[in-house]
C-alpha positions as CSV (number, residue, x, y, z in Angstrom):
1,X,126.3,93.1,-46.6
2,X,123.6,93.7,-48.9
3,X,122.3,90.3,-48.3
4,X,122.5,91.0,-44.4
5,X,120.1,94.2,-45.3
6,X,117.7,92.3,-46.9
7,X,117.5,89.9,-44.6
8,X,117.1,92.6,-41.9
9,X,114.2,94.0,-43.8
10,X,112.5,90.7,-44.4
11,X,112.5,90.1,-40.9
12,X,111.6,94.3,-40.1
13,X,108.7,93.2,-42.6
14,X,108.0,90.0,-40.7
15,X,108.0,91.4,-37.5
16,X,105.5,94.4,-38.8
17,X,102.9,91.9,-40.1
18,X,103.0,89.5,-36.8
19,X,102.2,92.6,-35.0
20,X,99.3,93.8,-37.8
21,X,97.9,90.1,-37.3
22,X,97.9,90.5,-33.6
23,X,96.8,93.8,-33.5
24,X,93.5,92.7,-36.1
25,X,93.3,89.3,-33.4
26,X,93.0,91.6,-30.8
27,X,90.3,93.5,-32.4
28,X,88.1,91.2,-33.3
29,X,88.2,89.4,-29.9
30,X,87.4,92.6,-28.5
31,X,84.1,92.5,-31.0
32,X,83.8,89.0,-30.1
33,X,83.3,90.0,-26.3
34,X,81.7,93.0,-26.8
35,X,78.8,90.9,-29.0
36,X,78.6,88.2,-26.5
37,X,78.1,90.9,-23.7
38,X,75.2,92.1,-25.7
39,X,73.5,89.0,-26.2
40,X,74.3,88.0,-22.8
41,X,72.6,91.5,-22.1
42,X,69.7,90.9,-24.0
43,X,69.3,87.1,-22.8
44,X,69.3,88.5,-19.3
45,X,66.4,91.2,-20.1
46,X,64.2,88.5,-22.0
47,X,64.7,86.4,-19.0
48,X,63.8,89.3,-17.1
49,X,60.8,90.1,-18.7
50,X,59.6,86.5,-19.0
51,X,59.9,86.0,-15.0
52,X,57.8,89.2,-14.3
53,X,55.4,88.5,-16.4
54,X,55.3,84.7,-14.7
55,X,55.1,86.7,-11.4
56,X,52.4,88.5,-12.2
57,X,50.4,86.0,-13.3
58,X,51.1,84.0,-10.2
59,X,50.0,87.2,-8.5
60,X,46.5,87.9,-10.3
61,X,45.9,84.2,-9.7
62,X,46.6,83.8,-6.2
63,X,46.2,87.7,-4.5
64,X,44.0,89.0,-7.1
65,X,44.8,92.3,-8.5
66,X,45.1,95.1,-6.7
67,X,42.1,97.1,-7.1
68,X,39.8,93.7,-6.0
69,X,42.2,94.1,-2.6
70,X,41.7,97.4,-2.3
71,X,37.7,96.5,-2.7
72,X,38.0,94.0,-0.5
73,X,39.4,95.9,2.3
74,X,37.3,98.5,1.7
75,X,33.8,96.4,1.7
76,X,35.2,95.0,4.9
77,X,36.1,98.4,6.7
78,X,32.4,99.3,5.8
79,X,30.8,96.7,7.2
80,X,32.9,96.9,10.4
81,X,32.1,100.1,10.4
82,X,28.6,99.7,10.4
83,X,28.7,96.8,13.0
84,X,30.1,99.3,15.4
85,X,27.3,101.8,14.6
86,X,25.0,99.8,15.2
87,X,26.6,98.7,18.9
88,X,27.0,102.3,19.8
89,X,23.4,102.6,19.2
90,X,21.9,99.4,20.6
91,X,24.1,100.2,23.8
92,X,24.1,104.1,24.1
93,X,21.2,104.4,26.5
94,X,22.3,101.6,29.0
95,X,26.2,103.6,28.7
96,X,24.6,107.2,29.4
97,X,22.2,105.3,32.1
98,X,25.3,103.6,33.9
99,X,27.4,106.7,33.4
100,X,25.0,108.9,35.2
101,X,24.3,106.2,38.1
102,X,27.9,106.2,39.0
103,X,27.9,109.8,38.8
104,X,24.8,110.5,40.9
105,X,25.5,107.9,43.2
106,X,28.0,110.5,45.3
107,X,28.4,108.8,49.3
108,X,30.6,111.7,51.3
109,X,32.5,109.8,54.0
110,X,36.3,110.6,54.8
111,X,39.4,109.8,53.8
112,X,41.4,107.0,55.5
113,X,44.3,109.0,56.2
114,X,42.3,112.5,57.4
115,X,43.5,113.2,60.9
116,X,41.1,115.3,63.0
117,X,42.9,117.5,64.5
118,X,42.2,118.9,68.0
């Protein structure tokens, strides 16, 4: 019997330090993960960051930055601007002159459909 007991507590024993091993196995996957999901999260951001930056370069090359658009568009908007001032003034006297010739020009005669009544 006593041999039976021992045997039973060498395999109680046993059966305590499989489940210690598993448990630290378990753990240190679970670091293992956890670090690679960091890296991986860090990878991903350098990546990130190196793209963007690619971008932007692509952009200032190509566009320009932002401000010489916004110049651009704005030296344009002037000049059409004053291209239109200066066709309102080249043309304002022959507008008023045909304006006021279709206004003056007034010939009274009557309307197709008055009936005279009588």
């Amino acid at each position: 019997m006593a041999s039976q007991s021992t045997g039973i507590q060498q395999l109680l024993m046993a059966e305590k330090k499989a489940a210690e091993k598993v448990s630290d196995a378990r753990k240190k996957k679970a670091r293992r993960l956890k670090q690679a999901k960091e890296e991986a999260q860090a990878e991903i951001e350098a990546y990130r960051r190196e793209r963007e930056k690619q971008f932007k370069e692509y952009e200032a090359t190509h566009m320009g930055s932002r401000d010489d658009i916004a110049l651009k568009i704005e030296e344009t908007t002037k000049q059409r601007i004053k291209e239109m001032e200066y066709s309102m003034s080249s043309n304002k006297e022959k507008a008023l002159q045909r304006i006021l010739g279709l206004v003056y020009d007034i010939k009274p005669e009557l309307h197709v459909n008055f009936k005279i009544m009588k």
